[in-house]
N, C-alpha and C positions, 0 to 999 in steps of 0.2 A: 206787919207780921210780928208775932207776938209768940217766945217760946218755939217754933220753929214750923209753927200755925197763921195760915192768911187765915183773918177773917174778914167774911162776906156777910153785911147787913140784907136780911132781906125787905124788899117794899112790901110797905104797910105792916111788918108781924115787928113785933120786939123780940126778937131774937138772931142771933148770930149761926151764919153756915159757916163748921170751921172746917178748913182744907188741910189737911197733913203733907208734910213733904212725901209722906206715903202715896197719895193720892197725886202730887203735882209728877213722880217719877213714874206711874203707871201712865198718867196724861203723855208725860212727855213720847214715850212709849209709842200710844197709840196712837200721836201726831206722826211719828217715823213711820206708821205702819198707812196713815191716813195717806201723807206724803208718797208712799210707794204705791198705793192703790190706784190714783189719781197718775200718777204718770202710766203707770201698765193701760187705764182704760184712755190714757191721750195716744198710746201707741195705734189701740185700733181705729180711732177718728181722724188721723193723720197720714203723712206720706203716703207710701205706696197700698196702706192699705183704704185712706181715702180714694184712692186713683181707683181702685180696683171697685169701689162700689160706686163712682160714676161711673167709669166704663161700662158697669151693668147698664147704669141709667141711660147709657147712649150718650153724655154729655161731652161735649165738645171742648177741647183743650184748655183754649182761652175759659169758659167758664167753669174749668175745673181751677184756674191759677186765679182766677178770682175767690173764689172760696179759699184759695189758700192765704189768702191775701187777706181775708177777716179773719181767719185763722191767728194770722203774723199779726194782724191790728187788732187782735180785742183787747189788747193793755188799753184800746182807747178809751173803751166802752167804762175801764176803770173812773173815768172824771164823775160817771155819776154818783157813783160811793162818798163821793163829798156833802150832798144833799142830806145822806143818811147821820142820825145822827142818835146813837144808843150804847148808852155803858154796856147793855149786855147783848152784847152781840149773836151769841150760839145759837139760837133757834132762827134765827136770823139766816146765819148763814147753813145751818144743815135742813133749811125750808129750800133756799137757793138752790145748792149741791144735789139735795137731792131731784129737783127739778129739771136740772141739767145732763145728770146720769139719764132721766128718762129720755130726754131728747136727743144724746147719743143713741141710746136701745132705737130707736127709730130710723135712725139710719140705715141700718140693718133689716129692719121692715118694712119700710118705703117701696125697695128693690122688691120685694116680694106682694106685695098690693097690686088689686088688678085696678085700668083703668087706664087713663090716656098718658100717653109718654111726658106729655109739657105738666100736665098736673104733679106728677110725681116729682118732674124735676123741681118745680114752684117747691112742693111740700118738700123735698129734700133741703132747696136751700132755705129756702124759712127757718126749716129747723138746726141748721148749722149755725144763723146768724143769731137768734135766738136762743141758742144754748152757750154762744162765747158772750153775746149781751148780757144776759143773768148771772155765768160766771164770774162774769170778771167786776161785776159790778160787789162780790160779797169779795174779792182776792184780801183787798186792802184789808177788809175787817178779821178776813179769816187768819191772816198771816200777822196780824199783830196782837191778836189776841192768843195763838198757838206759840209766837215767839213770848209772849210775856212771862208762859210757864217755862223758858228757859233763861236762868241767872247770867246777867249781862258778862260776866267773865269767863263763863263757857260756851258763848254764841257760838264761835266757831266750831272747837272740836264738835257740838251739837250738830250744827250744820253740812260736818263734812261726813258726819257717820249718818246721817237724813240720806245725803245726796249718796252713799257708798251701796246701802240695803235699795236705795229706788235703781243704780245703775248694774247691780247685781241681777235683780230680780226682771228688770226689763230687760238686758240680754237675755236670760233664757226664756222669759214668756213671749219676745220678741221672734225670736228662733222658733220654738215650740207654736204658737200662733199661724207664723208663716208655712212652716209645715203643713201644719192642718189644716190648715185651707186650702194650700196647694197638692195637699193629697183629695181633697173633693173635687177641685177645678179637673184634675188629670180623669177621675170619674165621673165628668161631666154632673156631679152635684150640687152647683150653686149656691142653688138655693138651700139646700142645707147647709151648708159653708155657712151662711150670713143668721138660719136658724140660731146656729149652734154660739156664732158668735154673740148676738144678739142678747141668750140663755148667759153667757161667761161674764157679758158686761151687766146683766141685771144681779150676776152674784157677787160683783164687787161692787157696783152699788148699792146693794143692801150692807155688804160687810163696811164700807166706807161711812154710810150714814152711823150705822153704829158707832164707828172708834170716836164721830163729834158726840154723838150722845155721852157717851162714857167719859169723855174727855170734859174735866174741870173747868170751868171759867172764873179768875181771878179779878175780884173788883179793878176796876178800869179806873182813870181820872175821870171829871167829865169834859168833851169837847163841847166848846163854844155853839152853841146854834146860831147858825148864819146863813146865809144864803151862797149860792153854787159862787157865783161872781166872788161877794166877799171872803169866802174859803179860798179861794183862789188865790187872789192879792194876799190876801193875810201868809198865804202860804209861800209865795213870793217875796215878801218882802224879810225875810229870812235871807241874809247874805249867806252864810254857813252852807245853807241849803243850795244857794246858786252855784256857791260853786260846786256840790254835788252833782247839781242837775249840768252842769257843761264838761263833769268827768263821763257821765251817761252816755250824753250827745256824744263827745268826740270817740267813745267806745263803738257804740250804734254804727256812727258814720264809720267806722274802719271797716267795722265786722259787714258789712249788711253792702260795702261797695264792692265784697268779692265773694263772700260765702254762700248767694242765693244762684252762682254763675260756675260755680265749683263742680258738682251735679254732671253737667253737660260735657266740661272742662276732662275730667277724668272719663269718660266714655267715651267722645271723642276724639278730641284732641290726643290724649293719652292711650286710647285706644284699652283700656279694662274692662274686663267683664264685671257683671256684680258680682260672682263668687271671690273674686281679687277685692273689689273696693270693701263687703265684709268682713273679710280678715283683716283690711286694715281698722275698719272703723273698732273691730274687737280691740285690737290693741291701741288705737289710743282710747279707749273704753278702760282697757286694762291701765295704762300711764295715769290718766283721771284719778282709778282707785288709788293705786297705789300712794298718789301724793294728797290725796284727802285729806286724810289727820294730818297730817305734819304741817298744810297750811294750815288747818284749823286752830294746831296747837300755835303756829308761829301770830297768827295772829289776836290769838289771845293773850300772849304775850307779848310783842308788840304796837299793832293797831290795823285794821281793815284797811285804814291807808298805806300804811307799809304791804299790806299784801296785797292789794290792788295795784300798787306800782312793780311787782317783782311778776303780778299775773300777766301783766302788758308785757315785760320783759319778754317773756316766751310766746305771747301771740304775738306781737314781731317778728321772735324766731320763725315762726309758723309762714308767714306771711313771706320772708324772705328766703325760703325753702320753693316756693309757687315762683319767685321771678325765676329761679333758676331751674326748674320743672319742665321738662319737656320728653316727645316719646322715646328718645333714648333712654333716659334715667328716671322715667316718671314712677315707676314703683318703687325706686329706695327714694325717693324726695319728697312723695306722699307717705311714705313710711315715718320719715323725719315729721314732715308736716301734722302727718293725725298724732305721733307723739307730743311734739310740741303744744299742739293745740292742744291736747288731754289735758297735760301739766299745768296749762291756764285753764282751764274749763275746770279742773279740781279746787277751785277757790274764786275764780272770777262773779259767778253766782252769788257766790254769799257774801263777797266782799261788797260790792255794788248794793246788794238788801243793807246789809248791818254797817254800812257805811251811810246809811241814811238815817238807822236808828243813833246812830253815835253823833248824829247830828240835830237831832231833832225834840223834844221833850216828847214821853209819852203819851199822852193824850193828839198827838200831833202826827205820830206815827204812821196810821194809817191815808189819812190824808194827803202826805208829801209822800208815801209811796207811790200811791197812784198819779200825783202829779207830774213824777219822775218817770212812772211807766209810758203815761199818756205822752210825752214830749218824746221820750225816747222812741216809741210806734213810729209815731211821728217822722222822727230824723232818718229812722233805718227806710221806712217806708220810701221815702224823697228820694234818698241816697239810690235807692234801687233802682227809681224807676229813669235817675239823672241817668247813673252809669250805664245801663240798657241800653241806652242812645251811643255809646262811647261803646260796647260790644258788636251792636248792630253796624257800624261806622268802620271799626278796623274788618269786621268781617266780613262786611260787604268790600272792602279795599285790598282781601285779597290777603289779612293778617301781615299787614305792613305799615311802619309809621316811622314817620320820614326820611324814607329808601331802608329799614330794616324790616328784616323779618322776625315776629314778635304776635306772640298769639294775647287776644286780646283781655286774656285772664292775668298774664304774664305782668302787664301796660297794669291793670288793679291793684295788684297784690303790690303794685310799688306805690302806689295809691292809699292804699291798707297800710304799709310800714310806715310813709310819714305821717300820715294822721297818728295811727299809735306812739310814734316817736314825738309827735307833738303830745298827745295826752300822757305821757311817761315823765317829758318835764314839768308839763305843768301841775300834776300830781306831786312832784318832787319838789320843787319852787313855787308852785302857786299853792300848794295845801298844808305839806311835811313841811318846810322852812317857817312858813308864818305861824303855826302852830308852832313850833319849837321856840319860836321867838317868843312867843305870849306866854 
């Protein structure tokens, strides 16, 4: 950077593309806008609104939790981005993006195609598995090269006003969305429902392709060409980085051995309706926003590791709010609970990403994110299907373990605390202390 000017050599011309701070602040800009696009059209491909376009399809419970389950696992699909190997990324990944927008829009038109019931399901999941495979294979490149037009000492505040404008904007198109569809269902409309849906996600993927178009791309290092294997190791052999990757792990395994069992936990057991459970989720919605910038700014001023340690703090909190959860007290303790969890949720995000960058040289970036992604899929994934067997057990026994009575979310969530309590020290004593020592 020269005068307050990157310059970009281009291949083959003698000449320089020069980039103004002008140009990296509009970028920056339209990456926040890209960022919020890209969640409002994950809203319609997900939860209850994926449920509601199998249930069209007729599909069957079990193979609606599997689809959610590549949903939860396309970090994995991440390890191929390793293969990939180009200083300039952009066209690259808004070739990707934009190919994946198309294969959400088809979700929505599958249901509507005439023709045999199994066919449509085939092309429905094809096209789910195929749209997280492609995604997540441009994540790495897209996210390190959008983070690079952000100056290392305002990562965070950057990142908690990203996360504020996408948590804003998906409560109301969340809301607004659900409406709308559930005003065609009650008119037995359907298939306009999914029309119109359909029409909303082709117009935020054109707006979405744009904001990469517009959006600058800053010479890159170059990364090593090597093979998937040898990316791998290389990527590994990075201690820094391990012990990144076993703050992940033991994150995952806390989050992922209670939070996919929670859902059931609160309807049942608790006995709420969902007008109850979205008032709560709004406010810890609202607690998230609120404490946005402040970790942002704390961690700019400190380190992603100090706030990755104080973000564990309060999902413990979270976590130890569920042992003591039950349907006497269960709306103030999930009240507590979705606070607490927000307070972490407003920084846990970004701390875990740019806890990676603070570890890693640029050129390397992309790569060990996805390493981290892939391992971490991985651990939650395990975790889930371990503790299932530990759900299905106390609740086949009647929610008793040995001679109490104890509901089997209850038995988790203490499960959840020590793991966190173990990743709290070891952040503090295995990361903070040796770092200070050096």
């Amino acid at each position: 950077m020269e005068n307050g000017v990157v310059r970009k050599q281009r291949k083959g011309k003698n000449m320089d593309t020069v980039i103004t701070e002008k140009q990296l602040k509009r970028s920056r800009g339209l990456y926040i806008a890209e960022s919020t696009i890209e969640y409002l059209v994950s809203i319609l491909v997900t939860g209850s609104f994926l449920a509601t376009l199998t249930g069209e399809l007729g599909m069957s419970d079990s193979l609606t939790g599997i689809l959610s389950s590549i949903v939860s696992l396309g970090c994995l699909f991440q390890l191929f981005s390793l293969v990939i190997h180009k200083q300039q990324v952009k066209s690259f990944v808004v070739v990707t993006n934009t190919v994946t927008q198309l294969l959400f829009i088809l979700l929505y038109i599958i249901p509507l195609a005439g023709g045999e019931k199994q066919t449509k399901i085939a092309l429905f999941v094809g096209a789910v598995f195929f749209a997280y495979l492609i995604s997540n294979i441009s994540v790495p490149k897209r996210v390190s090269w959008l983070m690079s037009l952000v100056d290392d000492n305002h990562r965070g505040r950057f990142t908690a006003d990203k996360e504020i404008v996408s948590l804003l904007a998906g409560m109301a198109f969340s809301f607004g969305m659900g409406a709308l569809i559930d005003g065609f269902v009650e008119r037995g409309e359907m298939r306009r429902a999914f029309v119109v849906a359909a029409v909303i996600i082709f117009v935020l993927a054109v707006t979405r392709s744009l904001t990469l178009i517009l959006t600058v791309e800053k010479p890159q290092p170059a990364a090593e060409n090597r093979s998937l294997k040898k990316a791998v190791s290389g990527i590994l052999k990075n201690k820094e980085l391990l012990k990144v990757i076993l703050v992940f792990m033991l994150y995952y395994m806390a989050s992922y051995a209670l939070t996919p069992f929670m859902g059931t936990y609160t309807i049942s057991e608790l006995g709420m309706n969902l007008k109850v459970i979205s008032v709560l989720t709004i406010v810890g919605s609202a607690a998230r926003i609120t404490v946005s910038r402040f970790w942002g700014r704390y961690a700019d001023k400190h380190s992603f590791t100090a706030l990755i340690e104080k973000c564990f703090v309060f999902l413990g909190m979270s976590y130890l709010c569920i042992i003591f959860a039950g349907p006497s007290n269960g709306i103030v303790m999930m009240a507590f609970y979705n606070v607490f969890h927000g307070i972490a949720f407003g920084g846990v995000n970004s701390a875990l990403t740019n806890l990676i960058f603070d570890y890693v040289k640029p050129e390397e970036r992309a790569d060990s994110l996805a390493v981290c992604q892939v391992v971490s899929g991985l651990t939650g994934f395990v975790s889930t299907i371990l503790f299932s067997r530990v759900v299905e057990a106390i609740q086949q026994n009647g929610n008793r373990v040995l001679g109490m009575s104890v509901y089997a979310q209850q038995l988790l969530a203490v499960v959840s605390l020590l793991l966190m309590t173990v990743a709290i020290l070891y952040v503090r004593f295995g990361i903070m202390r040796r770092k200070k020592n050096r």
